[in-house]
C-alpha positions as YAML, in Angstrom:
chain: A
units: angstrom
residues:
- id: 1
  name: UNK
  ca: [107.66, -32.24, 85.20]
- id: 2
  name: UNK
  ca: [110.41, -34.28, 83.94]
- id: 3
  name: UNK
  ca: [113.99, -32.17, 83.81]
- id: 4
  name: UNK
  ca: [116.20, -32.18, 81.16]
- id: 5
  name: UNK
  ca: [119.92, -31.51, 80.94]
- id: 6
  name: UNK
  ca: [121.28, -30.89, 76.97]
- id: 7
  name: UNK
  ca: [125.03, -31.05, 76.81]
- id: 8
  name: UNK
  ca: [126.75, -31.17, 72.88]
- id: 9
  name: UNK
  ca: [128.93, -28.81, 72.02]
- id: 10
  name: UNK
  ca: [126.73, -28.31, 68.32]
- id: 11
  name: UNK
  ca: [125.31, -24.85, 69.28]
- id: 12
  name: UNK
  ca: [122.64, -25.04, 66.52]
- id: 13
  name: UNK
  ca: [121.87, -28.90, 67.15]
- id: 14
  name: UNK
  ca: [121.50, -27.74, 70.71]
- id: 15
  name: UNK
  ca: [119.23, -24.69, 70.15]
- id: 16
  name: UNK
  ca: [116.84, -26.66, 68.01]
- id: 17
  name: UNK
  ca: [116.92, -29.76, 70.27]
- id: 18
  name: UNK
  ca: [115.97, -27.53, 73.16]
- id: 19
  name: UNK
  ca: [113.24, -25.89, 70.94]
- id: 20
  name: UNK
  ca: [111.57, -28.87, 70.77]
- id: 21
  name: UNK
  ca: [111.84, -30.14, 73.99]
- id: 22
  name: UNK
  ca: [110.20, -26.74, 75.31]
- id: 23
  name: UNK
  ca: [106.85, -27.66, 72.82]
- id: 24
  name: UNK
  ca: [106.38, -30.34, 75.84]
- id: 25
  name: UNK
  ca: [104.77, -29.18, 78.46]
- id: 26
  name: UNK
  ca: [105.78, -32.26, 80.24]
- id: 27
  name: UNK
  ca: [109.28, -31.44, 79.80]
- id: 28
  name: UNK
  ca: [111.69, -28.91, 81.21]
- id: 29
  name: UNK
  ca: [115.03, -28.07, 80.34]
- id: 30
  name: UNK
  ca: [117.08, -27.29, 83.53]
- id: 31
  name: UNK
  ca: [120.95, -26.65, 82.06]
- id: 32
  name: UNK
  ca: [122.72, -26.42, 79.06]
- id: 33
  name: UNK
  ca: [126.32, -27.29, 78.87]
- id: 34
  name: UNK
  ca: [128.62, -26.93, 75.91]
- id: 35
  name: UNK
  ca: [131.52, -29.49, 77.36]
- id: 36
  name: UNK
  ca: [131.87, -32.71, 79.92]
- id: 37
  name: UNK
  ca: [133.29, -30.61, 82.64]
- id: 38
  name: UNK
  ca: [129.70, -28.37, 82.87]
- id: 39
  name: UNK
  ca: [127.55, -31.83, 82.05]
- id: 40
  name: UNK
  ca: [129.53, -33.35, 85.68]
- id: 41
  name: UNK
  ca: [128.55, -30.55, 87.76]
- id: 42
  name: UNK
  ca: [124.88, -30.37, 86.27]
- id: 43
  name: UNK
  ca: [123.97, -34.02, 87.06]
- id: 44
  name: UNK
  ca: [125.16, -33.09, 90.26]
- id: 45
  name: UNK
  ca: [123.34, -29.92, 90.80]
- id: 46
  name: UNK
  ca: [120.27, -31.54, 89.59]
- id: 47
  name: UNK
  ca: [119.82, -34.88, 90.61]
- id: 48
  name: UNK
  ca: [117.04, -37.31, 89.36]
- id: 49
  name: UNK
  ca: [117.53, -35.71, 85.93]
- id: 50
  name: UNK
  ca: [117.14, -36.72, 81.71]
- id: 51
  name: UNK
  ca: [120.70, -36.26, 80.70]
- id: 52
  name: UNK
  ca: [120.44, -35.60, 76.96]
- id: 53
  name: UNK
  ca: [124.00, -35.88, 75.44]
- id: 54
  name: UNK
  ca: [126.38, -36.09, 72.96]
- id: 55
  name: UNK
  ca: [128.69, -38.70, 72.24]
- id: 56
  name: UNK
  ca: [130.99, -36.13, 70.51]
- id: 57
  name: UNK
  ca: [131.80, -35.15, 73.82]
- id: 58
  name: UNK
  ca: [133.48, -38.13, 74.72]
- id: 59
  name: UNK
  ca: [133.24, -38.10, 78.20]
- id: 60
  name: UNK
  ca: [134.22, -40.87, 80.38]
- id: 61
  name: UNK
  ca: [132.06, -43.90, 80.22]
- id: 62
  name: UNK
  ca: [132.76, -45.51, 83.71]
- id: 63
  name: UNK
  ca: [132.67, -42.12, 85.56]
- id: 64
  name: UNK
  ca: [129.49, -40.49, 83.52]
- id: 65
  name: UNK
  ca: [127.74, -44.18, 85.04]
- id: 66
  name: UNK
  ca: [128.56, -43.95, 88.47]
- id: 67
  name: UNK
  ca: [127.40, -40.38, 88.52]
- id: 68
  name: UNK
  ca: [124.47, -40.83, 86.46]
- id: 69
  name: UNK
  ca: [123.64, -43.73, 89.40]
- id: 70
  name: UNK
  ca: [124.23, -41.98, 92.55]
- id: 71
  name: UNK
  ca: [122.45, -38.92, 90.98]
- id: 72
  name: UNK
  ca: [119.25, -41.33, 89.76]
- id: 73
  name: UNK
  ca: [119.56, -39.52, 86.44]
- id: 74
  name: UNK
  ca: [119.31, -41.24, 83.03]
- id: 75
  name: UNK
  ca: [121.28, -40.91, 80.00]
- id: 76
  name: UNK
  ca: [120.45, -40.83, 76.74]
- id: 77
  name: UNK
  ca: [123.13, -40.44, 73.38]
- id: 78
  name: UNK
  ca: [123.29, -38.44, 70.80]
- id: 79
  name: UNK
  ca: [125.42, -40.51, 68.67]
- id: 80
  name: UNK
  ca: [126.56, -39.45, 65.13]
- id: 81
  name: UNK
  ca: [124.82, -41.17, 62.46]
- id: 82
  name: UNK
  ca: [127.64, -43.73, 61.39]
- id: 83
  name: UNK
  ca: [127.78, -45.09, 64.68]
- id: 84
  name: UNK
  ca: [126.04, -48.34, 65.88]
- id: 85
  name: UNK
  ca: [123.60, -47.65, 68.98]
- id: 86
  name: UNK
  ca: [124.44, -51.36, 70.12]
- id: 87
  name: UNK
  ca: [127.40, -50.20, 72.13]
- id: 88
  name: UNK
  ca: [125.90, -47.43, 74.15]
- id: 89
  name: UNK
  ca: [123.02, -49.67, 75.01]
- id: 90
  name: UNK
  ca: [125.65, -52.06, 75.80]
- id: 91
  name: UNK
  ca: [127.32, -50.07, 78.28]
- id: 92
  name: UNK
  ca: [123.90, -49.41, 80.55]
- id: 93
  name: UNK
  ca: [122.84, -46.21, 78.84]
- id: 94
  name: UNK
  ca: [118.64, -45.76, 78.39]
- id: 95
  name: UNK
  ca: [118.17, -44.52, 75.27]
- id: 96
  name: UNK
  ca: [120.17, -43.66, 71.82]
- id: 97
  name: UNK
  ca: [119.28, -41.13, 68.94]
- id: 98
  name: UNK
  ca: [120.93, -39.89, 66.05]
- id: 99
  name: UNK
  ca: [121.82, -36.55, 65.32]
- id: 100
  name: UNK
  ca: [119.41, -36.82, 62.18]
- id: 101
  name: UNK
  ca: [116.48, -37.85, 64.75]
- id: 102
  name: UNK
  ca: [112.63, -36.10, 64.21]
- id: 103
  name: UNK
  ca: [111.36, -34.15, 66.45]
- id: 104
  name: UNK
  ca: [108.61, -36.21, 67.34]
- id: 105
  name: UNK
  ca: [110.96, -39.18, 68.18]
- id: 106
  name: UNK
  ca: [113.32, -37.02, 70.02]
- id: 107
  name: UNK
  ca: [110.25, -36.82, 72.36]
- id: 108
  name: UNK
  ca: [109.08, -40.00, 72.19]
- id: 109
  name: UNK
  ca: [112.45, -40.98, 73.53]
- id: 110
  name: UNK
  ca: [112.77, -38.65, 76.34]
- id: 111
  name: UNK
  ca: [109.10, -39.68, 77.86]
- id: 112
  name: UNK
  ca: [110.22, -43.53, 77.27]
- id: 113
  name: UNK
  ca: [112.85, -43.01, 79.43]
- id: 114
  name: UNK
  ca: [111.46, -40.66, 81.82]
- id: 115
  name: UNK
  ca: [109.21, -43.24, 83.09]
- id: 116
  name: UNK
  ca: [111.48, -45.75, 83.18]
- id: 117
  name: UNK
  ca: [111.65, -47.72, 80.05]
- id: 118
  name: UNK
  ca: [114.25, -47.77, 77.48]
- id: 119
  name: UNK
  ca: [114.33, -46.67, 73.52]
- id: 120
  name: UNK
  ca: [115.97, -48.65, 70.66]
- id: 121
  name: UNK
  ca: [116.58, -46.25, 67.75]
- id: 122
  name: UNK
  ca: [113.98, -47.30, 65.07]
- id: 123
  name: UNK
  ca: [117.17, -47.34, 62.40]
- id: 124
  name: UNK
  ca: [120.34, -48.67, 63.85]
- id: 125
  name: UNK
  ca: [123.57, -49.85, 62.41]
- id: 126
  name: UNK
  ca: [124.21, -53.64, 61.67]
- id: 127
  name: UNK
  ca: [127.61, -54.92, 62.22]
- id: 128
  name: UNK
  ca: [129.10, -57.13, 59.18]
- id: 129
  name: UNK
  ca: [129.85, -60.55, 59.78]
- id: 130
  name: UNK
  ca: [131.86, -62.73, 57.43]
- id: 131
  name: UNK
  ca: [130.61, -65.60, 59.25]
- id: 132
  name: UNK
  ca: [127.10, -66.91, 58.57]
- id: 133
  name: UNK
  ca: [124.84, -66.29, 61.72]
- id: 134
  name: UNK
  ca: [123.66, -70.09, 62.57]
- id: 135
  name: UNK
  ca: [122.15, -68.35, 65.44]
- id: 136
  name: UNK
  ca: [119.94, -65.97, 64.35]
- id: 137
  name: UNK
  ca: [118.99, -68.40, 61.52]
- id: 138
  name: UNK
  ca: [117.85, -71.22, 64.31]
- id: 139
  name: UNK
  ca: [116.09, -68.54, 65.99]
- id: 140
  name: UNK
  ca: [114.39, -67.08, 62.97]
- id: 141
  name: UNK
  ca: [113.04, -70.40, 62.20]
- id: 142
  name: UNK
  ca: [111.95, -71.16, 65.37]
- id: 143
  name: UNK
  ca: [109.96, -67.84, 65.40]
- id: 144
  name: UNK
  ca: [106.20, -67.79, 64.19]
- id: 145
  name: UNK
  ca: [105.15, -65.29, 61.50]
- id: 146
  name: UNK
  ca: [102.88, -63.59, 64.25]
- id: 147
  name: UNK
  ca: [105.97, -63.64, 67.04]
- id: 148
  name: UNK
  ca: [108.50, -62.08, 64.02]
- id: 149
  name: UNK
  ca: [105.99, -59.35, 63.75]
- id: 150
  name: UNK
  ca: [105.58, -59.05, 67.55]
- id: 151
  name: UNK
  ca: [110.02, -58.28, 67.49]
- id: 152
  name: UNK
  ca: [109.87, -56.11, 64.80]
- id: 153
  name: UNK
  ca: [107.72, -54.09, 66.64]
- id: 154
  name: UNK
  ca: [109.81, -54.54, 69.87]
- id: 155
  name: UNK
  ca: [113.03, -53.47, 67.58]
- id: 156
  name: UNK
  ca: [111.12, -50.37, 66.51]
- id: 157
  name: UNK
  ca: [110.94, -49.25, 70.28]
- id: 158
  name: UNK
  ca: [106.61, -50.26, 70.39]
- id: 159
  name: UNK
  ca: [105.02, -50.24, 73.73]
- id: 160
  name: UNK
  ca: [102.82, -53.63, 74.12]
- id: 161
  name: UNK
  ca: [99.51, -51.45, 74.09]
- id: 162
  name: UNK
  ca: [101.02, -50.12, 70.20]
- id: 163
  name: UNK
  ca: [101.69, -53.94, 69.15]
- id: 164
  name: UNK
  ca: [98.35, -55.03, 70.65]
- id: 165
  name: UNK
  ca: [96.80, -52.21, 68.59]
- id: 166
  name: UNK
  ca: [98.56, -52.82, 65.37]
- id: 167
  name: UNK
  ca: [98.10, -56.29, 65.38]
- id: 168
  name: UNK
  ca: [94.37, -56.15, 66.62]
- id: 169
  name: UNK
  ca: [94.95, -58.17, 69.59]
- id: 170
  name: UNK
  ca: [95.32, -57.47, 73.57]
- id: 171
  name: UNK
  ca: [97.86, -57.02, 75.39]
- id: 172
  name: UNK
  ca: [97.82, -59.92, 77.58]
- id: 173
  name: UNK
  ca: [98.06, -61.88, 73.68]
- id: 174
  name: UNK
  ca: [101.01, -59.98, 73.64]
- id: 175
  name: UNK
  ca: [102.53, -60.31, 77.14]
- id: 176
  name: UNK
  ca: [101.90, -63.93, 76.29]
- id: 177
  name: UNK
  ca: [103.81, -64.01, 73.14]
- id: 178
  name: UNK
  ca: [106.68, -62.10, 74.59]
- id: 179
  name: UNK
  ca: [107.27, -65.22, 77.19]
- id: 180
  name: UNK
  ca: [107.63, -67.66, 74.46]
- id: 181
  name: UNK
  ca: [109.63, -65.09, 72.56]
- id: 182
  name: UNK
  ca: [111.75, -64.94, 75.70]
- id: 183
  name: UNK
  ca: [112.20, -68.20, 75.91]
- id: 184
  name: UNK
  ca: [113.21, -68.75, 72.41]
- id: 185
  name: UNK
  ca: [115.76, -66.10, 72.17]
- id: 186
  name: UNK
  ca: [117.46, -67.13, 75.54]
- id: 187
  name: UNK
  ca: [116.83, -62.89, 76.85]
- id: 188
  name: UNK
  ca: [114.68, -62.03, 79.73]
- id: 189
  name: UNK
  ca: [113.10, -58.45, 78.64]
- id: 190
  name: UNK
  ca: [112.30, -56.28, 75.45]
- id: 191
  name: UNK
  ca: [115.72, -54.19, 75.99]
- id: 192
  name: UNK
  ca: [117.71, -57.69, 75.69]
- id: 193
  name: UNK
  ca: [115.64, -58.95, 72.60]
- id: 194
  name: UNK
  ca: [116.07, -55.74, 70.80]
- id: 195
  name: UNK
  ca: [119.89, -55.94, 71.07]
- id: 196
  name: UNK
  ca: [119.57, -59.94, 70.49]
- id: 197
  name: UNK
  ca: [117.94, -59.02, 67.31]
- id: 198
  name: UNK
  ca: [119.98, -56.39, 65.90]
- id: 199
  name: UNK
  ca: [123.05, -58.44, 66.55]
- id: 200
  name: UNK
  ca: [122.23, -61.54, 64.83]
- id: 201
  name: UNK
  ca: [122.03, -59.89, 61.49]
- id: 202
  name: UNK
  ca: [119.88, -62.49, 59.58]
- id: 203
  name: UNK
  ca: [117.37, -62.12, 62.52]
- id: 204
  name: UNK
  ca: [117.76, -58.37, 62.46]
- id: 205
  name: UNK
  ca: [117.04, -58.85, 58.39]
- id: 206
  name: UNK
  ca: [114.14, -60.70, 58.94]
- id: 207
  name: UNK
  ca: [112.78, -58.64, 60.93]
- id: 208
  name: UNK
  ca: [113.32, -55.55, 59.15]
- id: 209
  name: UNK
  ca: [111.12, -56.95, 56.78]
- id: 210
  name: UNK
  ca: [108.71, -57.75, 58.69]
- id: 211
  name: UNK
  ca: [108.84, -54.14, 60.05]
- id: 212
  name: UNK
  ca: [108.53, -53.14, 56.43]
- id: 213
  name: UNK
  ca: [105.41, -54.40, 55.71]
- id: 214
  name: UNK
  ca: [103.68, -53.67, 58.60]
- id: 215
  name: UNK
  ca: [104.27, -50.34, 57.86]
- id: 216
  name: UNK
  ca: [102.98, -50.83, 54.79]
- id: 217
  name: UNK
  ca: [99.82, -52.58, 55.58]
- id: 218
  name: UNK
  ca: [99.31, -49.31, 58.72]
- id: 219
  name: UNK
  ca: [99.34, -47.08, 55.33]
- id: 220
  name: UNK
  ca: [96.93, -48.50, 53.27]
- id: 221
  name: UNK
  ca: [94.42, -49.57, 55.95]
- id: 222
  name: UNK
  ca: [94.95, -53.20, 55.49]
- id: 223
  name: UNK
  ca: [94.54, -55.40, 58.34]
- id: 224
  name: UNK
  ca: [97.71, -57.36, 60.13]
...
């Protein structure tokens, strides 16, 4: 049973986040909290915890980490949806939705994290830059059509079993692909690519794309 703390101060974002949660038998809401002050004294109370928040709530980065830590809770955001995840994956956080987040990927997110891994939002907000991105150009180049598809997949928070799946491979293939990928990119796990990728925007174009018609192809039965 994995617990769950909810703290935003949304009172109907709350009640229907916690309505879905409850659908999971796997998952068990433990405290509510309507401001930062309750949030602190719940990831005390309940150590080893989901910490489901909001960002609205601005609470204090540096101290919501080292209690979060010492606790060995996780935290996921609920960030508004003109905000870039990038940043609260940036500052150690394991997971990021948006307030206009399914059900069904609210949950997905939770059990990623619960076990240990960490979610990318499938949608995320891409930085403008004036300058052109000679990096992520290089790397997109560098990348074969079957490794673009493997980080589009990555960006879209897949597990290797899903890629091996949509791609019809295994996933040692895929394990195997990742190392070049790694090696490529300069970044030493999926979490670091993802963020790689979305911040080299012609990269994070590319493979948008590539995301695009993979969907596409999943739809109409076609074979990647």
């Amino acid at each position: 049973m994995n617990k769950i703390i909810l703290a935003d101060s949304q009172a109907i974002f709350r009640a229907g986040t916690a309505k879905v949660l409850a659908m999971d038998e796997d998952l068990r809401i433990i405290a509510q909290c309507t401001d930062v002050d309750r949030m602190y004294h719940a990831i005390t109370t309940f150590p080893g915890s989901i910490v489901l928040f909001a960002a609205s709530l601005h609470p204090e980065i540096a101290r919501l980490r080292i209690l979060l830590e010492s606790s060995g809770s996780r935290g996921i955001v609920i960030a508004e949806n003109n905000e870039s995840a990038t940043t609260y994956l940036q500052q150690g956080f394991r997971g990021v939705v948006f307030r206009n987040v399914t059900g069904p990927t609210l949950v997905e997110c939770v059990r990623r994290v619960a076990v240990g891994e960490s979610w990318v939002p499938p949608q995320v907000m891409m930085p403008d830059s004036p300058e052109e991105d000679m990096v992520g150009m290089r790397v997109r180049d560098r990348l074969t059509p079957k490794e673009m598809r493997i980080v589009a997949l990555i960006v879209q928070g897949c597990k290797n079993r899903e890629i091996a799946h949509r791609l019809k491979t295994t996933e040692q293939v895929i394990k195997n692909y990742l190392r070049s990928i790694y090696d490529k990119t300069g970044v030493g796990d999926r979490l670091e690519l993802a963020l790689f990728t979305i911040h080299h925007r012609v990269l994070a174009q590319a493979a948008a794309e590539v995301g695009s018609k993979l969907e596409a192809e999943a739809q109409s039965g076609a074979v990647a």
